[in-house]
mmCIF file of the N, C-alpha and C atoms, coordinates in Angstrom:
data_MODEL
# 
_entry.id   MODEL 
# 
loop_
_atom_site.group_PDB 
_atom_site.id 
_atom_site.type_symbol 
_atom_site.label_atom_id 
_atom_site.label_alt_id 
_atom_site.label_comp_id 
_atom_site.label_asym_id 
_atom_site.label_entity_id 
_atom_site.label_seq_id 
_atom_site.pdbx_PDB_ins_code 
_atom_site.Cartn_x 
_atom_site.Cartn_y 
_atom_site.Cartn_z 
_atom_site.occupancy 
_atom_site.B_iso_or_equiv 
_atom_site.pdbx_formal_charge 
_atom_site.auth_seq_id 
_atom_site.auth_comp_id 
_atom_site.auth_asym_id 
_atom_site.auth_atom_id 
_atom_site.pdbx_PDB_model_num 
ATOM 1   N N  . UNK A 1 1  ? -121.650 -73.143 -82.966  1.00 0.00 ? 1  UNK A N  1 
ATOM 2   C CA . UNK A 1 1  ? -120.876 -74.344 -82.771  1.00 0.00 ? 1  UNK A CA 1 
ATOM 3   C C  . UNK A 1 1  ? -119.541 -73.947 -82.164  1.00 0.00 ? 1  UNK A C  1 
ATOM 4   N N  . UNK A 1 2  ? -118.702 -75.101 -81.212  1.00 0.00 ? 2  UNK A N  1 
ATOM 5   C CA . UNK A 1 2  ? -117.611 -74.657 -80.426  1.00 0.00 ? 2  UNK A CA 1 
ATOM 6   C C  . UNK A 1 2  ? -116.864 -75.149 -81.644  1.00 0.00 ? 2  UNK A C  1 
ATOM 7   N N  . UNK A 1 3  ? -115.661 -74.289 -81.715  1.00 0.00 ? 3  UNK A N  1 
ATOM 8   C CA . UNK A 1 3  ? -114.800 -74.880 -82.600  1.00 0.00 ? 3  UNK A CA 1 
ATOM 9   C C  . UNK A 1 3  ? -113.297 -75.072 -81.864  1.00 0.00 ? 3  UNK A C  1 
ATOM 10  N N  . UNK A 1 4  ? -112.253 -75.700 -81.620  1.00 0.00 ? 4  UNK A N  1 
ATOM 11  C CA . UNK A 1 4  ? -110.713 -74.426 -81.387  1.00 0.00 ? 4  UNK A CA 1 
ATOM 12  C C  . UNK A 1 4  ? -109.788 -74.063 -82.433  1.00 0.00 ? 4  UNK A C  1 
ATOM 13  N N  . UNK A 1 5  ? -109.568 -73.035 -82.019  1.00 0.00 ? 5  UNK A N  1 
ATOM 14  C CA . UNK A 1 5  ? -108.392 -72.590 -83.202  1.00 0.00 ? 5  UNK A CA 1 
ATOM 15  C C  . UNK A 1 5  ? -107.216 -72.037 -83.014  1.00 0.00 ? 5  UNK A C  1 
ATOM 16  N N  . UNK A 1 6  ? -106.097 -72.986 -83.445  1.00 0.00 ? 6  UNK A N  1 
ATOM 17  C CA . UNK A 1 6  ? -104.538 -72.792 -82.303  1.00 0.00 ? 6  UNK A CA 1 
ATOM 18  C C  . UNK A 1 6  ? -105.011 -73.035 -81.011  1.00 0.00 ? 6  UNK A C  1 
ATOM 19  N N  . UNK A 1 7  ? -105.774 -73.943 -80.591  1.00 0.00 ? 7  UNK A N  1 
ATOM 20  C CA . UNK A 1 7  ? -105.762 -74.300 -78.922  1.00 0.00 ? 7  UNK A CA 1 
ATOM 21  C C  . UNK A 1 7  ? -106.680 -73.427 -77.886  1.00 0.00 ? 7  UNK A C  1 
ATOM 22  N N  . UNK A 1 8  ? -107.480 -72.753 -78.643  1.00 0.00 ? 8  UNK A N  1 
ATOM 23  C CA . UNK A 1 8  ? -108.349 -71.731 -78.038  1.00 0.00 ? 8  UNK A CA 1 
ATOM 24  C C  . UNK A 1 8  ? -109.882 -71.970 -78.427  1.00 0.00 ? 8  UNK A C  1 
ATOM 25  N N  . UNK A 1 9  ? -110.968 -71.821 -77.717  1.00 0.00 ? 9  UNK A N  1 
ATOM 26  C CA . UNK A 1 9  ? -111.864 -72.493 -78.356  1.00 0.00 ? 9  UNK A CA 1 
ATOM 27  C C  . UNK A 1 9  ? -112.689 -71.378 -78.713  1.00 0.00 ? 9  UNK A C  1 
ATOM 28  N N  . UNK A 1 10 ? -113.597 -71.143 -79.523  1.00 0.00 ? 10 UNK A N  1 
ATOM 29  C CA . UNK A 1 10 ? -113.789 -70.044 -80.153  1.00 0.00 ? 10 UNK A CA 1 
ATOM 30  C C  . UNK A 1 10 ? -115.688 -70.780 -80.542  1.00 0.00 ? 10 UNK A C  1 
ATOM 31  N N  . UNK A 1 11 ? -116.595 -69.536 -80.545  1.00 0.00 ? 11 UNK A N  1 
ATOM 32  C CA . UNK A 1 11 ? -117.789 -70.012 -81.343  1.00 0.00 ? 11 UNK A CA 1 
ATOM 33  C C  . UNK A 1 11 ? -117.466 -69.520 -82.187  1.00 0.00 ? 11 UNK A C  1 
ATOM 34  N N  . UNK A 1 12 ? -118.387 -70.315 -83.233  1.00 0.00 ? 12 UNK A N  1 
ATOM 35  C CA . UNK A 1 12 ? -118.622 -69.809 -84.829  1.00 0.00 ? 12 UNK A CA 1 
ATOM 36  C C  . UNK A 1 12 ? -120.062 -70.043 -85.010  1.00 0.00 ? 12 UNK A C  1 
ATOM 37  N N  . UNK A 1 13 ? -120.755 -69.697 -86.163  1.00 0.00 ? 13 UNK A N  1 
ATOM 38  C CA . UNK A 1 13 ? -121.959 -69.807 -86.316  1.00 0.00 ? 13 UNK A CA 1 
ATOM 39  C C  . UNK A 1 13 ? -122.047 -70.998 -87.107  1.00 0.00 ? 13 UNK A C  1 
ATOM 40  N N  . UNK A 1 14 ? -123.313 -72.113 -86.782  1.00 0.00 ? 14 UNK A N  1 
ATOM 41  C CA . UNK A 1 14 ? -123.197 -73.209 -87.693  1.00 0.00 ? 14 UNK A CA 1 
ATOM 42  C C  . UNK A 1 14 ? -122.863 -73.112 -89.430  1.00 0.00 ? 14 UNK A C  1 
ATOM 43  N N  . UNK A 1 15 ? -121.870 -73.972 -89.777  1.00 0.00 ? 15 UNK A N  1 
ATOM 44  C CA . UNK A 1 15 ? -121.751 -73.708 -91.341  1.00 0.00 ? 15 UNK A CA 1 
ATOM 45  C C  . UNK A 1 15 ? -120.904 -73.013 -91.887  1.00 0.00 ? 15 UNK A C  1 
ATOM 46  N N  . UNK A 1 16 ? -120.250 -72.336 -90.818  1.00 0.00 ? 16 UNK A N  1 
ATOM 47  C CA . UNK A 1 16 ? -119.142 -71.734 -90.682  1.00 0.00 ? 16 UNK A CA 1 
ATOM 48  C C  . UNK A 1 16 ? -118.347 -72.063 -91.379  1.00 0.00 ? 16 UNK A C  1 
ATOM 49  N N  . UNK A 1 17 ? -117.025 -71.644 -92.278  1.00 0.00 ? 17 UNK A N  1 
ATOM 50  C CA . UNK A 1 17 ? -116.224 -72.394 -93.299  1.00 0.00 ? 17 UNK A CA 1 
ATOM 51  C C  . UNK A 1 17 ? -114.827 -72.093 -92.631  1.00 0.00 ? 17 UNK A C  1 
ATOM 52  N N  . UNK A 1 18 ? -113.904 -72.700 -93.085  1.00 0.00 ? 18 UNK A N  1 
ATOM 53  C CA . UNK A 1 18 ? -112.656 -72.277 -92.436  1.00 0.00 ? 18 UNK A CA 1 
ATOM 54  C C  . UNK A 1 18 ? -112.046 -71.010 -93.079  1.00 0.00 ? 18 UNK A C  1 
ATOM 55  N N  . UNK A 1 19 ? -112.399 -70.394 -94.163  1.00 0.00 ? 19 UNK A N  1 
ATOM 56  C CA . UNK A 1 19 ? -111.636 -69.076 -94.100  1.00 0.00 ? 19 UNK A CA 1 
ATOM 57  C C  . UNK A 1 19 ? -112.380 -68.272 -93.483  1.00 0.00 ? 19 UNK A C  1 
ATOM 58  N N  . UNK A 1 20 ? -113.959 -68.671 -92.911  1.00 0.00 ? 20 UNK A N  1 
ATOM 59  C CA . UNK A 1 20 ? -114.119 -67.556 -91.397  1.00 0.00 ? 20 UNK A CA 1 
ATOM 60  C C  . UNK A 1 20 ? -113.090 -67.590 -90.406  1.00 0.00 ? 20 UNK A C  1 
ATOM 61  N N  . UNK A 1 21 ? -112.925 -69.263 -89.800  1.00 0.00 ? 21 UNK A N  1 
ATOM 62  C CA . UNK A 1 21 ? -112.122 -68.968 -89.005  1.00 0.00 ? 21 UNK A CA 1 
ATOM 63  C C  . UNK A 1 21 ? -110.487 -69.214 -89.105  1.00 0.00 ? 21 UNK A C  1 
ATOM 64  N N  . UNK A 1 22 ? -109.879 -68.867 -90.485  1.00 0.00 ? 22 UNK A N  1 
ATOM 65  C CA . UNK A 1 22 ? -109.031 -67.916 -90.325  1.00 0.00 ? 22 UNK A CA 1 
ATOM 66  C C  . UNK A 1 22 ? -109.439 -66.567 -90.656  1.00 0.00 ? 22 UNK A C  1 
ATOM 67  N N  . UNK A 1 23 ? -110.281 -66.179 -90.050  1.00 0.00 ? 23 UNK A N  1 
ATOM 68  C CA . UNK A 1 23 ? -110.707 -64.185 -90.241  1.00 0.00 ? 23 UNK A CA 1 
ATOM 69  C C  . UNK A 1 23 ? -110.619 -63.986 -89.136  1.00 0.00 ? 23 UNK A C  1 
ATOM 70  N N  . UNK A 1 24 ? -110.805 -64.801 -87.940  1.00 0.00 ? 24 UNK A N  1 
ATOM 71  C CA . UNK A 1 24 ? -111.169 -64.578 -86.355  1.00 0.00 ? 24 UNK A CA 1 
ATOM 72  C C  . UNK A 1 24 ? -109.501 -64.429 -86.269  1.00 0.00 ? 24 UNK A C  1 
ATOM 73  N N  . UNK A 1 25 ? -108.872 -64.779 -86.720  1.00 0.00 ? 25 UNK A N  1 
ATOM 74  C CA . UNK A 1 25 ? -107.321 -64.211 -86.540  1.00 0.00 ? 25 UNK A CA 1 
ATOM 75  C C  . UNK A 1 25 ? -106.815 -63.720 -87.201  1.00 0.00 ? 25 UNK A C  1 
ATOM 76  N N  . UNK A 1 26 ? -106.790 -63.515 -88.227  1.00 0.00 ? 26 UNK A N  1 
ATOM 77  C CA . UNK A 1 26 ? -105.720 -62.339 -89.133  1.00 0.00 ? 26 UNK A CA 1 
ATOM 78  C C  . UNK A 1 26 ? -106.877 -61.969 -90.850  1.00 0.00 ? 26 UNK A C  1 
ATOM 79  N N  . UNK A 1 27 ? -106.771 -61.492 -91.503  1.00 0.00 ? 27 UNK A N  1 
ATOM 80  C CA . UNK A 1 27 ? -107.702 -60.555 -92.229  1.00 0.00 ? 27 UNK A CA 1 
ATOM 81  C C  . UNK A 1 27 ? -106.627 -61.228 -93.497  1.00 0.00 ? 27 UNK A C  1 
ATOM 82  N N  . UNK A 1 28 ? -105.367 -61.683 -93.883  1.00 0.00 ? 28 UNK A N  1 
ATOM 83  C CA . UNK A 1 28 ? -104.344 -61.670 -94.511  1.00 0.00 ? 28 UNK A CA 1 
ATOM 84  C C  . UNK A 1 28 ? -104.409 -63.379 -94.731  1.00 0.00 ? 28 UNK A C  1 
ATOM 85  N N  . UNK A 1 29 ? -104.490 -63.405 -96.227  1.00 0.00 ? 29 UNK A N  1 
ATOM 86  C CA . UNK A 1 29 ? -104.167 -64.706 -96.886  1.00 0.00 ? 29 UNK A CA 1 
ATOM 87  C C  . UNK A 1 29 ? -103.099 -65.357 -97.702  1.00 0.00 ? 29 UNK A C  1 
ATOM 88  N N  . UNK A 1 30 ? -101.985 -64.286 -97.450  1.00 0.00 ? 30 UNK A N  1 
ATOM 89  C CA . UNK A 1 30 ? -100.968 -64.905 -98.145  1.00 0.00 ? 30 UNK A CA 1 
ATOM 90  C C  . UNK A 1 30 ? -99.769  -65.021 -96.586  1.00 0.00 ? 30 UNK A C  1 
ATOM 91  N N  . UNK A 1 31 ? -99.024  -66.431 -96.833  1.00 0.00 ? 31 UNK A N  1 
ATOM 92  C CA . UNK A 1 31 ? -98.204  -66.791 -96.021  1.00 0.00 ? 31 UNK A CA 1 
ATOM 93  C C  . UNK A 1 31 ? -99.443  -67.302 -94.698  1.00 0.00 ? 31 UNK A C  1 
ATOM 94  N N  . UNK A 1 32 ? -100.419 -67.961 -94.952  1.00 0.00 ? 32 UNK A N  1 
ATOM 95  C CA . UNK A 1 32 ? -101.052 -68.794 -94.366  1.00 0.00 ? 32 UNK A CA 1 
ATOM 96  C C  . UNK A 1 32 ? -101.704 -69.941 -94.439  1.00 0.00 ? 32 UNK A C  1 
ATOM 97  N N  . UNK A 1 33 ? -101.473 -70.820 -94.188  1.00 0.00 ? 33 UNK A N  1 
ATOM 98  C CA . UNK A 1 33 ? -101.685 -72.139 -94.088  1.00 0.00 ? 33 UNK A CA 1 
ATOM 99  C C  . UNK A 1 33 ? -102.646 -72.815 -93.144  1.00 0.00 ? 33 UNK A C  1 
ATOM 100 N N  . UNK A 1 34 ? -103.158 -73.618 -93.385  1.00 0.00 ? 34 UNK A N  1 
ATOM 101 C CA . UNK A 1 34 ? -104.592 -74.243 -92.314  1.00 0.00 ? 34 UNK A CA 1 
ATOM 102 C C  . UNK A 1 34 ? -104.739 -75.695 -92.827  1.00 0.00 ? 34 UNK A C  1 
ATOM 103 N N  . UNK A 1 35 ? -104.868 -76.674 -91.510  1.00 0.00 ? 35 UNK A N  1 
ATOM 104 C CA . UNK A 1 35 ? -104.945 -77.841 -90.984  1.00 0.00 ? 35 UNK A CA 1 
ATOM 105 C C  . UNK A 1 35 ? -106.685 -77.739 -90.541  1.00 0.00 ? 35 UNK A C  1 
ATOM 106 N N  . UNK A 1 36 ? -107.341 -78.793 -90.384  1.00 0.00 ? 36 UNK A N  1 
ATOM 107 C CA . UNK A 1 36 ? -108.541 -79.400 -90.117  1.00 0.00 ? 36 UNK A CA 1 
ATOM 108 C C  . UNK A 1 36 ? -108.370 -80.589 -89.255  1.00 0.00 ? 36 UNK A C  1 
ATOM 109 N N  . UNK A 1 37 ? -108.392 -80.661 -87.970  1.00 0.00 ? 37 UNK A N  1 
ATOM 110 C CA . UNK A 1 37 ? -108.252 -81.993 -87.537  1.00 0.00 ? 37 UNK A CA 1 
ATOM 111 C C  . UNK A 1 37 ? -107.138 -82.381 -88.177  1.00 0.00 ? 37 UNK A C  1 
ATOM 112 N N  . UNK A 1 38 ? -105.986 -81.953 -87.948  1.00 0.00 ? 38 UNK A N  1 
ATOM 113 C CA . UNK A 1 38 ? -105.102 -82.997 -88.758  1.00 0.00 ? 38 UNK A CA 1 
ATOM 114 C C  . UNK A 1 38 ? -104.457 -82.787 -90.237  1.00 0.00 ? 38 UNK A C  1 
ATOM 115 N N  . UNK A 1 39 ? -105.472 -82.054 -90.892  1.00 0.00 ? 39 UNK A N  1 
ATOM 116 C CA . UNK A 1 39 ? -105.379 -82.382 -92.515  1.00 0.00 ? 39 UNK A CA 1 
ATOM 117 C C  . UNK A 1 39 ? -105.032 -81.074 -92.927  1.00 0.00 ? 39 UNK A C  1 
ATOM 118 N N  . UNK A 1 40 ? -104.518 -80.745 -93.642  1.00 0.00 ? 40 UNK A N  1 
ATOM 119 C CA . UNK A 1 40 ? -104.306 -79.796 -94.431  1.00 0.00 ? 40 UNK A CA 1 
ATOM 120 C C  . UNK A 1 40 ? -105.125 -79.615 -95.760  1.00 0.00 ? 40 UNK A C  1 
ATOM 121 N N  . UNK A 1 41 ? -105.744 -78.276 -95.479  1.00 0.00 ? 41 UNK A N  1 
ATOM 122 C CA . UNK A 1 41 ? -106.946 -77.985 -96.717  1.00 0.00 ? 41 UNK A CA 1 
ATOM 123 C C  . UNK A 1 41 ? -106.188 -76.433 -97.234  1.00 0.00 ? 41 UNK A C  1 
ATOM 124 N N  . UNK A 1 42 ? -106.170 -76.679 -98.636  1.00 0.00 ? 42 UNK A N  1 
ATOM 125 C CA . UNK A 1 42 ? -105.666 -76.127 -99.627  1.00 0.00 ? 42 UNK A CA 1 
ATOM 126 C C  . UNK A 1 42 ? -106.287 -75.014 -99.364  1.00 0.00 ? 42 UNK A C  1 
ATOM 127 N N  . UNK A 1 43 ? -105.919 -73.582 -99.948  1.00 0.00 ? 43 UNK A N  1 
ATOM 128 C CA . UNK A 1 43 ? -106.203 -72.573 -99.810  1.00 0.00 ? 43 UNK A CA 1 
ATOM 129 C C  . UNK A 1 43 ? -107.603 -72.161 -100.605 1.00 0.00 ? 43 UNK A C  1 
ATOM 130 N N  . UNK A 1 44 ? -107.646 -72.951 -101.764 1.00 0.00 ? 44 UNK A N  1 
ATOM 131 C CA . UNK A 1 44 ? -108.786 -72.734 -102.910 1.00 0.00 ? 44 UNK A CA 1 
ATOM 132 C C  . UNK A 1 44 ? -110.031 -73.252 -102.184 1.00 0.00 ? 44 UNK A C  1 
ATOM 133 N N  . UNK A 1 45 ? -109.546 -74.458 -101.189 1.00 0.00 ? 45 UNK A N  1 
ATOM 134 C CA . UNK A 1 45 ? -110.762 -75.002 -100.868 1.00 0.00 ? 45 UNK A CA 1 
ATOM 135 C C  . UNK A 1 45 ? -111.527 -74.235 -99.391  1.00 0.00 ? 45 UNK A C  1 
ATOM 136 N N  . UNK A 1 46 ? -110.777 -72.851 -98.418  1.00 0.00 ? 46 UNK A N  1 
ATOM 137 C CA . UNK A 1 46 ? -111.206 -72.523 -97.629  1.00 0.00 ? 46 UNK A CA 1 
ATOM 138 C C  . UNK A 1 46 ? -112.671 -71.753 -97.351  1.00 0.00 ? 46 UNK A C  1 
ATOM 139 N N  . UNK A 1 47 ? -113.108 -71.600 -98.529  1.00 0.00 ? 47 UNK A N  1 
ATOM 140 C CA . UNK A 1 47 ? -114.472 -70.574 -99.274  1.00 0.00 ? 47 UNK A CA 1 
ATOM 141 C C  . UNK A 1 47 ? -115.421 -71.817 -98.959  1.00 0.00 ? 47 UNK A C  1 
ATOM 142 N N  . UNK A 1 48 ? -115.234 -72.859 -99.011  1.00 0.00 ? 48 UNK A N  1 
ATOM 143 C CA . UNK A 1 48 ? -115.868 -73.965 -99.778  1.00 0.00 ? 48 UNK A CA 1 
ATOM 144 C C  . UNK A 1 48 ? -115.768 -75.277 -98.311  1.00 0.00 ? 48 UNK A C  1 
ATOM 145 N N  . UNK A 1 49 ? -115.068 -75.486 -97.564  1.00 0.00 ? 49 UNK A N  1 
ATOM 146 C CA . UNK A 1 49 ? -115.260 -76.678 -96.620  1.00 0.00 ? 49 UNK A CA 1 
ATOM 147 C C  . UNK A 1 49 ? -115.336 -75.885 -95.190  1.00 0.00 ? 49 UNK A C  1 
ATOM 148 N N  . UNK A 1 50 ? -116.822 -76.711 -95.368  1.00 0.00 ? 50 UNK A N  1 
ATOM 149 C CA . UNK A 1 50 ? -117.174 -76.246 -93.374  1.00 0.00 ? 50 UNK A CA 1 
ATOM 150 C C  . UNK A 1 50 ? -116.688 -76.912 -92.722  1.00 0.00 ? 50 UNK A C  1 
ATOM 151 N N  . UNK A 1 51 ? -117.016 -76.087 -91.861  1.00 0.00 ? 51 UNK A N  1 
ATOM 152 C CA . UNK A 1 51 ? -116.413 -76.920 -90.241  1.00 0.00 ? 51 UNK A CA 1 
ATOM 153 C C  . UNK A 1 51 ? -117.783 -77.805 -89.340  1.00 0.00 ? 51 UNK A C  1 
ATOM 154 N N  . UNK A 1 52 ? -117.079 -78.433 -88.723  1.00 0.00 ? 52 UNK A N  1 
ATOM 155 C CA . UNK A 1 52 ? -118.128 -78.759 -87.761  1.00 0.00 ? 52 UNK A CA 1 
ATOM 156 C C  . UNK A 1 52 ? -117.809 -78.846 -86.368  1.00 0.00 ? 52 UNK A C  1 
ATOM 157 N N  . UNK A 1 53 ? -118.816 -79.339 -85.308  1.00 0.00 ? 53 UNK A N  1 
ATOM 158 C CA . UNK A 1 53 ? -118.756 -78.720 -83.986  1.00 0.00 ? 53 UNK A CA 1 
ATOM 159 C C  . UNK A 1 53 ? -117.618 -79.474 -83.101  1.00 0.00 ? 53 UNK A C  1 
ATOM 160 N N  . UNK A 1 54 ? -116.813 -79.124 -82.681  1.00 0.00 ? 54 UNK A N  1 
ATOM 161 C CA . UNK A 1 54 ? -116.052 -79.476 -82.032  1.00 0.00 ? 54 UNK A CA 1 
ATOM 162 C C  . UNK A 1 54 ? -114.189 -79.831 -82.915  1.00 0.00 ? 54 UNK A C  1 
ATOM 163 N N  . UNK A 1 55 ? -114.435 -79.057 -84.123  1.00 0.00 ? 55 UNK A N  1 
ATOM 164 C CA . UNK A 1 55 ? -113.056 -79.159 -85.093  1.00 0.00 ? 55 UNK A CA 1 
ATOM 165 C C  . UNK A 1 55 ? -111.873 -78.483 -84.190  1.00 0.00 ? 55 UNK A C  1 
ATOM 166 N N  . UNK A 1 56 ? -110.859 -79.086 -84.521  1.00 0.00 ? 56 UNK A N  1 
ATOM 167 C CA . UNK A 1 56 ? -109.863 -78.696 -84.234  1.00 0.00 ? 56 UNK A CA 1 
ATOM 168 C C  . UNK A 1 56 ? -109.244 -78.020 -85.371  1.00 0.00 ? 56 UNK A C  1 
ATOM 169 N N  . UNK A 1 57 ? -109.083 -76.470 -85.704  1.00 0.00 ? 57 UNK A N  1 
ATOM 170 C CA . UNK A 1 57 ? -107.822 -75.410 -86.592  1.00 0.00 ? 57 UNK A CA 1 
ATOM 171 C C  . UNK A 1 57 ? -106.896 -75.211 -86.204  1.00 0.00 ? 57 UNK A C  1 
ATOM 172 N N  . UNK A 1 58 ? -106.014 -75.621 -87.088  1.00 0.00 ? 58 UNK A N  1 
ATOM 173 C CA . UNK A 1 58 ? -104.763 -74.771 -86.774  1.00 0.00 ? 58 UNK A CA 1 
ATOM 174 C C  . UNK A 1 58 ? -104.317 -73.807 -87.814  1.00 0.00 ? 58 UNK A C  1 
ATOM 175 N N  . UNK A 1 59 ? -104.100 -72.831 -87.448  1.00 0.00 ? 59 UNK A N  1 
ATOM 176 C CA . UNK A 1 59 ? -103.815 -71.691 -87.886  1.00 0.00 ? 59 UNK A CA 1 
ATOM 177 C C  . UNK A 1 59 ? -102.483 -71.549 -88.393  1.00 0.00 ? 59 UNK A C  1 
ATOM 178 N N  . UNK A 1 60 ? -101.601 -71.270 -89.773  1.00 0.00 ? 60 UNK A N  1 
ATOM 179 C CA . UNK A 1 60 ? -99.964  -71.178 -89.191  1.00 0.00 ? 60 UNK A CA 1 
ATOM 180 C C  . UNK A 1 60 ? -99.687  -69.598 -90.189  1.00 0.00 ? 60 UNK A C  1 
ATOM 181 N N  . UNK A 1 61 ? -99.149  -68.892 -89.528  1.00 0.00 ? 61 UNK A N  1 
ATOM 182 C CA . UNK A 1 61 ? -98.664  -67.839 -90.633  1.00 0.00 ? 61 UNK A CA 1 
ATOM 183 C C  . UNK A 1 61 ? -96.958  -68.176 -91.091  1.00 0.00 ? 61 UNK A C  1 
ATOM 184 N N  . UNK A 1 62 ? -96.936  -67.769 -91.735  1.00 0.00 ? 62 UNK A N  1 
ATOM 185 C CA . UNK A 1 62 ? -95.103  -67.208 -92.160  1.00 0.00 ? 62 UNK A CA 1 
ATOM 186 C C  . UNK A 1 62 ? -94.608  -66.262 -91.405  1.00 0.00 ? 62 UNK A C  1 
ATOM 187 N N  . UNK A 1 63 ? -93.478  -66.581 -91.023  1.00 0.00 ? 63 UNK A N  1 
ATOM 188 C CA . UNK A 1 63 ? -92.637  -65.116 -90.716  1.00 0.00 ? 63 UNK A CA 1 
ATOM 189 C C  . UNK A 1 63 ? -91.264  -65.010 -90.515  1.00 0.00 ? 63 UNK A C  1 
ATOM 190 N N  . UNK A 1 64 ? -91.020  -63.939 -91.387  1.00 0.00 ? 64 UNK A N  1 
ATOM 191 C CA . UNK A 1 64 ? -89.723  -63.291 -91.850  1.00 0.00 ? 64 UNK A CA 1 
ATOM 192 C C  . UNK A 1 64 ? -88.846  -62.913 -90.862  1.00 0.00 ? 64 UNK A C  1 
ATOM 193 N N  . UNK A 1 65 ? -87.905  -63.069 -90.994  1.00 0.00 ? 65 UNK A N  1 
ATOM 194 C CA . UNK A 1 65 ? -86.517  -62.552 -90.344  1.00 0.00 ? 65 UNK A CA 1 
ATOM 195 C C  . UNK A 1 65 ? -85.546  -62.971 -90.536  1.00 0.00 ? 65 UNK A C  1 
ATOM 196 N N  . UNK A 1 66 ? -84.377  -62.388 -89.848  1.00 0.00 ? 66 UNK A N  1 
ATOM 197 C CA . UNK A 1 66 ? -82.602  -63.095 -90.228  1.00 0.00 ? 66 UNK A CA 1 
ATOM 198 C C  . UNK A 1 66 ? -81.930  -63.315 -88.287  1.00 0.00 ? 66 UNK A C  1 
# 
């Protein structure tokens, strides 16, 4: 299935969940945050809600500096 993620469109395999595709970008789950079309899905629930074909992710990390 086509998915994009941050504006890039990416396959995934059907059933795919969204903490796959936050794996297709960073390996690291703290100071990251993820949207669905719009919505913001809790971190507990990324194991647990698929995606489907044509979703829009957004990806956001944290980052530090002064």
């Amino acid at each position: 299935m086509n998915v994009t993620i941050n504006g890039v469109a990416h396959e995934l395999p059907s059933g795919a969940t969204v903490a796959e595709a936050v794996k297709t970008l960073t390996e690291t789950r703290n100071g990251v945050a993820v949207a669905v079309n719009g919505e913001v899905v809790s971190r507990g629930a990324w194991d647990s809600t698929a995606l489907a074909d044509a979703d829009a992710v957004e990806v956001l990390t944290a980052v530090q500096g002064g």
